[in-house]
C-alpha positions as CSV (number, residue, x, y, z in Angstrom):
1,X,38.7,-39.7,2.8
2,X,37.3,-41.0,-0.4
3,X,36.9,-38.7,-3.8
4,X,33.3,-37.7,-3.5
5,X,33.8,-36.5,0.3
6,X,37.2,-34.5,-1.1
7,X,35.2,-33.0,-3.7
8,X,32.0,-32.7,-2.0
9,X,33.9,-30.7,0.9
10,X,35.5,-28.4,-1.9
11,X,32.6,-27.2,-3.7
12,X,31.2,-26.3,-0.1
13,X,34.3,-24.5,0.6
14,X,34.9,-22.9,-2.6
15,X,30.5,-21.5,-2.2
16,X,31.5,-20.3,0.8
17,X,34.2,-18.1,-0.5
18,X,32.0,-17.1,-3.4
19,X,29.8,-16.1,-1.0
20,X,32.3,-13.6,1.0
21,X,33.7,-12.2,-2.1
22,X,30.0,-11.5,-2.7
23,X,29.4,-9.8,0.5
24,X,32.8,-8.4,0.3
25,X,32.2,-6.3,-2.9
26,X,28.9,-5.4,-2.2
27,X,28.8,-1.3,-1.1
28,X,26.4,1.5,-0.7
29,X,29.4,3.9,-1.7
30,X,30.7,1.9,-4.5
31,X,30.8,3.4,-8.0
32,X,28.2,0.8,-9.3
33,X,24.9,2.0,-10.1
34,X,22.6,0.4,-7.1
35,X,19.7,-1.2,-8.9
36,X,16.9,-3.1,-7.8
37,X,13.7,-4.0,-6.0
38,X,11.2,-2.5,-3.4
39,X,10.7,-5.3,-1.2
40,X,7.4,-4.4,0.3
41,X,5.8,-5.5,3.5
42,X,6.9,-4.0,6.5
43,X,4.9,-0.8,5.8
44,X,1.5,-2.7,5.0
45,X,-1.4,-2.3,6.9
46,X,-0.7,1.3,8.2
47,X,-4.6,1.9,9.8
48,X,-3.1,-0.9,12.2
49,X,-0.2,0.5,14.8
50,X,2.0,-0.8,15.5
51,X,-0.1,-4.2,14.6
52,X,1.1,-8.0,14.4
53,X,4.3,-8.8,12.9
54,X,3.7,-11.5,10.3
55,X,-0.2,-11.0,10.6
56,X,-0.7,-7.3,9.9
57,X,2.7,-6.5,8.5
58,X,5.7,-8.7,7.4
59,X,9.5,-8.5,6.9
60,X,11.2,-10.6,3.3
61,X,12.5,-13.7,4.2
62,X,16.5,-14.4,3.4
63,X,14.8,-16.2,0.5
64,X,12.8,-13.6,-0.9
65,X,16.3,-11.5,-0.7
66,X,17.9,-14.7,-2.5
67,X,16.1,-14.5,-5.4
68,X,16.8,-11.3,-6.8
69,X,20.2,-11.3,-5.6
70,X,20.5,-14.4,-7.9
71,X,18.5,-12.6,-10.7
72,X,21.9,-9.5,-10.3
73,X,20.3,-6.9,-8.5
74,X,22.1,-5.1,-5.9
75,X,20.0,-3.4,-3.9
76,X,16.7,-3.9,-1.9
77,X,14.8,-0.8,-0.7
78,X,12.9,-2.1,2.5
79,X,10.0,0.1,3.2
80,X,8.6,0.5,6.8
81,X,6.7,2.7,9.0
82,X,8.6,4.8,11.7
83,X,5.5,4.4,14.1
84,X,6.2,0.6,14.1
85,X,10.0,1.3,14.7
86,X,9.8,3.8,17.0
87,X,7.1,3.8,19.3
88,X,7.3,7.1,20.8
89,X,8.9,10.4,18.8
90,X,11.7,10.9,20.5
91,X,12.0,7.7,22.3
92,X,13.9,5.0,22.3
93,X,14.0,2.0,19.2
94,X,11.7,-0.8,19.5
95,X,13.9,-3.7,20.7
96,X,11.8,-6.1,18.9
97,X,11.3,-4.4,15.7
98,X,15.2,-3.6,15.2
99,X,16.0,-7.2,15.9
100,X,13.7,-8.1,12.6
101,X,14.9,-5.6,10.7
102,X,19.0,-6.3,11.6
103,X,18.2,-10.0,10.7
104,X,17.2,-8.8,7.1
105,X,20.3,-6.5,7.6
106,X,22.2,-9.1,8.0
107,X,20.7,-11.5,5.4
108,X,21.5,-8.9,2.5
109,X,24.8,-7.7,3.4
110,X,25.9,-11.7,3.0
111,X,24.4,-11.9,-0.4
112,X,26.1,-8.5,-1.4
113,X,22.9,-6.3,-1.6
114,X,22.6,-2.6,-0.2
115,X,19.8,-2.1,1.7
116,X,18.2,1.0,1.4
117,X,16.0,1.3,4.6
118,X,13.1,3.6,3.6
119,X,10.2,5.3,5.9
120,X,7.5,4.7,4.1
121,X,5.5,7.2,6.2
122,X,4.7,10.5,3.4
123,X,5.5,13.2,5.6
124,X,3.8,12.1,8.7
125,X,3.9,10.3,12.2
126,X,0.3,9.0,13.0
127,X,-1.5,12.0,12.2
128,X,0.9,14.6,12.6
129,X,2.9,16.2,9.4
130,X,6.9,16.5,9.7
131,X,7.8,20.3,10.2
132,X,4.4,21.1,12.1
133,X,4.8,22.6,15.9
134,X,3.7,19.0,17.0
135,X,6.3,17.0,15.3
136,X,9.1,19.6,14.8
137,X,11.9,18.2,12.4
138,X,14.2,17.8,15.5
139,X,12.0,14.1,15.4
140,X,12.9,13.1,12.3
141,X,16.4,14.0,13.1
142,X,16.0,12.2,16.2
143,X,14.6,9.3,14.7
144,X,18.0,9.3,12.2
145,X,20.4,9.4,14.5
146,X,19.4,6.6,16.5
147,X,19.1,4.6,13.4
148,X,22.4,5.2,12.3
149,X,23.6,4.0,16.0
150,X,21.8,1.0,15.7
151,X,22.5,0.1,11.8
152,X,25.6,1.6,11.7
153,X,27.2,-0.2,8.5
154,X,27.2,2.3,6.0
155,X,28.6,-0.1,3.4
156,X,25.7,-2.0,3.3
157,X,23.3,0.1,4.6
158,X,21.5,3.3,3.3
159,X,18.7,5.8,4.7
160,X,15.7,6.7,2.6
161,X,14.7,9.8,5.2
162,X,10.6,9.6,4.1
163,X,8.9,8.2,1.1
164,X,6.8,10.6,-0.6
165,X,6.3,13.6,1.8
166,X,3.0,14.7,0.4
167,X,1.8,15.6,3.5
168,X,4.3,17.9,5.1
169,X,4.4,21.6,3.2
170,X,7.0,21.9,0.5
171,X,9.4,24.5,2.0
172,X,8.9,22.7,5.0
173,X,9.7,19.1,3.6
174,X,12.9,20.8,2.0
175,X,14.2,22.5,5.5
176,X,13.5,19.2,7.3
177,X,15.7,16.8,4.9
178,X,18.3,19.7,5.1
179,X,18.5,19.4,9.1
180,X,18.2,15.4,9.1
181,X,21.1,15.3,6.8
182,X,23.2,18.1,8.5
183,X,22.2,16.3,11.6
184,X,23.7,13.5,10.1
185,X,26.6,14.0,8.9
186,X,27.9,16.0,12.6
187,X,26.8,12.6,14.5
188,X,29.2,10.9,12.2
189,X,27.4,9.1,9.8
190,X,28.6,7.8,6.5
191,X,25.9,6.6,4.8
192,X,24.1,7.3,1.8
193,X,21.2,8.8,2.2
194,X,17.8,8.9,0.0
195,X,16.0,12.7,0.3
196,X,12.8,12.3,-1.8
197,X,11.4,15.2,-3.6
198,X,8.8,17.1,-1.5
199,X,4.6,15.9,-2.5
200,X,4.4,12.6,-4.1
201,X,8.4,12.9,-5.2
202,X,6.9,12.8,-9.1
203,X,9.3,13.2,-11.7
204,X,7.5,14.7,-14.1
205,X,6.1,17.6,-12.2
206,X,9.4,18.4,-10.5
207,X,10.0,22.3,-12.7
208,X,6.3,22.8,-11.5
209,X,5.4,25.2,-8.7
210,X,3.3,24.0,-5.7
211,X,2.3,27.2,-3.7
212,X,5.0,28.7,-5.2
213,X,7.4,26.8,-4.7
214,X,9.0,23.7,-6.9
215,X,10.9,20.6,-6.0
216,X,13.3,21.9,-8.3
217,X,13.7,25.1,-6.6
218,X,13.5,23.6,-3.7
219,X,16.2,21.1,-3.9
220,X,18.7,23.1,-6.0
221,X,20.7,24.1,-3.3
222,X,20.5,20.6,-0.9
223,X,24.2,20.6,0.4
224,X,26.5,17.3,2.3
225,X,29.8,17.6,3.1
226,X,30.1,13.9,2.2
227,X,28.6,14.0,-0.8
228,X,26.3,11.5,-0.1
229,X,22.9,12.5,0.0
230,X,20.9,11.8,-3.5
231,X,17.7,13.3,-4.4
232,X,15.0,10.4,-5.0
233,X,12.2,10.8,-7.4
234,X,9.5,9.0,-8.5
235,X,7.9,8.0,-12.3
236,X,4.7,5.7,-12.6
237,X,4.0,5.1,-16.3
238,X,0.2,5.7,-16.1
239,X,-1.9,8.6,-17.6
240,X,-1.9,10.6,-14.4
241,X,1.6,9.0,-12.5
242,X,0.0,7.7,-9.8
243,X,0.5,4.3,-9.8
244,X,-3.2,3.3,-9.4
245,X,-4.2,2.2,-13.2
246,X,-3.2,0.0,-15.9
247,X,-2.3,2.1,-18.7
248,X,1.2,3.7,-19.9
249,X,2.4,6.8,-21.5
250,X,4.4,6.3,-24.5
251,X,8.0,5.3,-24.3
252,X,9.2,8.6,-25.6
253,X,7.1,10.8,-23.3
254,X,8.8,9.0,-20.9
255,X,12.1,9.3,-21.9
256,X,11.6,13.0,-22.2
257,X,10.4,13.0,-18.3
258,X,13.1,11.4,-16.9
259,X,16.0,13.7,-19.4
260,X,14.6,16.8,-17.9
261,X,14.9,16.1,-14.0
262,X,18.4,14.2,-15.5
263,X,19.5,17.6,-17.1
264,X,18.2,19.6,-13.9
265,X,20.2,17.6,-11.5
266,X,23.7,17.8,-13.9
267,X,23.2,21.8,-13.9
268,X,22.6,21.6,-10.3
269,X,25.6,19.1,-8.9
270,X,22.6,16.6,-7.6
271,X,22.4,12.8,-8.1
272,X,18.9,11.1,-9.0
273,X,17.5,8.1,-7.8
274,X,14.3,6.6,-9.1
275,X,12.8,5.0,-5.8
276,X,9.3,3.9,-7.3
277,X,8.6,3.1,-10.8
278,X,6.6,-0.3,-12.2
279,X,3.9,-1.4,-15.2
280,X,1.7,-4.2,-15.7
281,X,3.0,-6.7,-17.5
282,X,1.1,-6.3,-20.8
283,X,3.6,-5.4,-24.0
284,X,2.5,-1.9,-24.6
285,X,3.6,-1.2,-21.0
286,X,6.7,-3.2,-21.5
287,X,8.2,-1.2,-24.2
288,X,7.8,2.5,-21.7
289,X,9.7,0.3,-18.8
290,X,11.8,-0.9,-21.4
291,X,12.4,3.1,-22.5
292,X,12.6,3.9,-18.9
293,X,15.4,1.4,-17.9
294,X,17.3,3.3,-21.0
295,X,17.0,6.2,-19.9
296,X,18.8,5.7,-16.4
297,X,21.8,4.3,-17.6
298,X,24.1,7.4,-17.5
299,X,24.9,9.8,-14.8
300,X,23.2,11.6,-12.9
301,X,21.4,8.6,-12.1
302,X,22.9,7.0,-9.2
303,X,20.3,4.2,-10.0
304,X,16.7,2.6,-9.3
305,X,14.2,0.4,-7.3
306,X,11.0,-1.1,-8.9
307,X,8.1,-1.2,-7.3
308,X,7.6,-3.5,-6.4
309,X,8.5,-7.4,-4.7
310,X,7.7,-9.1,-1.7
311,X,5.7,-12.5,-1.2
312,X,2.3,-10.7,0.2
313,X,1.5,-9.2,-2.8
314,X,-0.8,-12.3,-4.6
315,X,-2.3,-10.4,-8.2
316,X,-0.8,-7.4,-7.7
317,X,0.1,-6.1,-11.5
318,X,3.1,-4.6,-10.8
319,X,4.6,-7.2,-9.0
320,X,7.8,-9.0,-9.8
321,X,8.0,-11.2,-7.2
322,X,7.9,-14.7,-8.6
323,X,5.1,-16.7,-9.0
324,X,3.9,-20.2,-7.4
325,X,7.5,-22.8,-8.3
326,X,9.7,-19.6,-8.9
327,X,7.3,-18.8,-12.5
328,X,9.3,-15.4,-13.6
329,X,7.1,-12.2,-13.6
330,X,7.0,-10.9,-17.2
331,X,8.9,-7.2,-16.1
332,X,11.7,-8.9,-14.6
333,X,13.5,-9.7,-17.9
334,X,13.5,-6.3,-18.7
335,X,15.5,-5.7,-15.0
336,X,17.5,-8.2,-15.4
337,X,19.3,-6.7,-18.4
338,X,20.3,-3.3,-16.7
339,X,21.4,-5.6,-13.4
């Protein structure tokens, strides 16, 4: 065996062990902060059920999961829609859907990445809202369990129960994610779980009543014996939060947003997750992301997704997927220095 085989046959073997040390370390119920990216896709095209996988809707590639695990983020919150992964309430998992999904699984737990698998789906099923007499939260439960059986890694992966439940009632919404993790938790199941705040999970109206009721009176009280259920907000840096426009708040109106659902969750024993938050890349906007990034660093923060990556997005302002020959977004520098 000549020198350049020896070493060429070393620096493949010592990868390789980079690799599974990488894999090794990576946990959804470590102590580090989980930090990353929405990789979006899998809940695109919703008007079309369950649609054409890579036509209609599409999952990230192990490359698209590379890059940001090179870039040091940890965690990768996968959005899709339950209608596509379960055909039927009730029923059975769709073969083919948790064969694509396991594969991304599978991808991310080798590069050390929690997944955080998220049902993009705001408080619905088709039509019908969670809690309602036609699709009673015993679904959503039912839904969770099977999930669990069939992605049963708890170190490397994580349940987000429903993305923005805006259209399920409030009390309702916060009796439902009660019973799913309750439900949970007596099937067995270790993992960390994701309960987002009831309507659009906004941050900074979380101390303000809905009907009577607020997320934060709502949520006070959310109990798991494991202690490891964490309340996931939201915090888009436009005029009105919604995501939809171009403009940003100023840095410190931000800050003060995020200390007080930070200071409600300390008095109430809850940990805080950001789950959505992203600007255009202009600097104005750069300096409240930059403020917002600063402001999660300390507990109760248990950490933060930004919305959003994935490689169907073209223009989209927010996006930090990169562009055409692996051209850096403008945002991502700002991640990269909290990964």
């Amino acid at each position: 065996m000549n020198v350049i085989t020896r070493l060429t046959r070393w620096a493949c073997v010592c990868a390789g062990l980079l690799v599974a040390m990488h894999a090794a370390q990576a946990s959804c119920l470590g102590d580090k902060p989980l930090r990353g990216v929405n990789m979006a896709g899998a809940e695109f095209n919703s008007a079309k059920m369950p649609g054409t996988l890579f036509k209609d809707y599409t999952y990230p590639s192990a490359a698209d999961l590379r890059y940001f695990a090179d870039q040091g983020a940890n965690t990768i919150r996968l959005p899709f829609r339950w209608e596509r992964m379960q055909r039927t309430p009730g029923g059975s998992l769709d073969a083919g859907e948790v064969k694509v999904m396991a594969k991304v699984v599978e991808s991310a737990k080798q590069m050390g990445l929690c997944l955080i698998l998220d049902a993009h789906n705001y408080g619905t099923y088709g039509k019908q809202p969670v809690g309602s007499p036609e699709l009673p939260a015993s679904m959503l439960s039912d839904f969770w369990l099977r999930m669990s059986e069939a992605f049963a890694d708890a170190d490397h992966v994580a349940f987000g129960l429903m993305n923005e439940p805006a259209h399920a009632g409030r009390s309702d919404w916060a009796r439902t994610a009660q019973e799913v993790v309750t439900a949970l938790r007596g099937a067995g199941s270790r993992h960390l779980v994701m309960v987002s705040g009831a309507g659009w999970s906004g941050a900074h109206d979380w101390m303000h009543p809905h009907k009577g009721l607020s997320n934060a009176q709502a949520f006070a009280g959310l109990t798991d014996p494991l202690k490891r259920s964490v309340i996931e907000v939201h915090q888009y840096a436009d005029h009105n939060a919604s995501g939809m426009n171009k403009d940003c708040i100023a840095p410190e109106r931000m800050r003060g947003i995020l200390k007080r659902v930070g200071d409600w969750a300390s008095a109430n024993n809850q940990r805080l997750f950001l789950g959505e938050f992203g600007v255009p890349p202009d600097p104005a906007c750069l300096e409240t992301l930059k403020a917002q990034l600063e402001a999660m660093r300390e507990a109760p923060w248990a950490g933060w997704t930004y919305w959003a990556a994935g490689a169907w997005w073209g223009n989209y302002p927010f996006s930090v997927h990169p562009l055409a020959g692996g051209v850096p977004r403008a945002q991502l520098a700002l991640l990269k220095e909290e990964w």
